[in-house]
N, C-alpha and C positions, 0 to 999 in steps of 0.2 A: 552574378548570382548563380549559384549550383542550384540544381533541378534533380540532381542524384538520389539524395535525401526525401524520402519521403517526410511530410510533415503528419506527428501523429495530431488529432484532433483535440483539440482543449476538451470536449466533452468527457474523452476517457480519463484524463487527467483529475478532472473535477471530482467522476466515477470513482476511480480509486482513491482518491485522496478523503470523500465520504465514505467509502467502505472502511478505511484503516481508521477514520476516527468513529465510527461505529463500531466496531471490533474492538479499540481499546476502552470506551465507554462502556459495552455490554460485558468484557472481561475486568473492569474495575466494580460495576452494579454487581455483578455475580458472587465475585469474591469476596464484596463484603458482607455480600448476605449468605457467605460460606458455603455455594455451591461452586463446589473445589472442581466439579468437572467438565460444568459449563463456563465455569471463570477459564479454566484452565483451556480447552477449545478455542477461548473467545483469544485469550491470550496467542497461541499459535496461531490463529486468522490472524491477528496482527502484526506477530512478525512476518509473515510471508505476504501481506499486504507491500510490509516496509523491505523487505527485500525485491518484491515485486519494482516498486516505486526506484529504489535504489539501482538494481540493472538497468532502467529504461534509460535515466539521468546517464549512466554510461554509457549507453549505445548512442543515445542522441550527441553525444559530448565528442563523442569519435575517439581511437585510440591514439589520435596523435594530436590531439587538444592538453 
């Protein structure tokens, strides 16, 4: 069993994963009630949720997984 690795916590896991589907709910509400620049906000919180989400799956996964 390696001990190297820290293990990140499921709480932040859960954290982000409510953040990015708040983000893309508050940037789909927004947009269709045609407020183009908080839809548009809400939208960029979300990609950088889902790139957030995206590097961790990397680093945990290790470069030679």
């Amino acid at each position: 069993m390696q001990r190297d690795q820290p293990q990140t916590p499921p709480v932040m896991d859960w954290l982000l994963r409510g953040l990015r589907i708040g983000a893309s709910t508050i940037a789909i509400v927004e947009l269709l009630r045609s407020d183009w620049l908080g839809g548009c906000l809400s939208s960029l919180a979300w990609l950088m949720f889902v790139q957030v989400e995206r590097r961790r799956a990397a680093v945990e996964k290790g470069p030679n997984d």
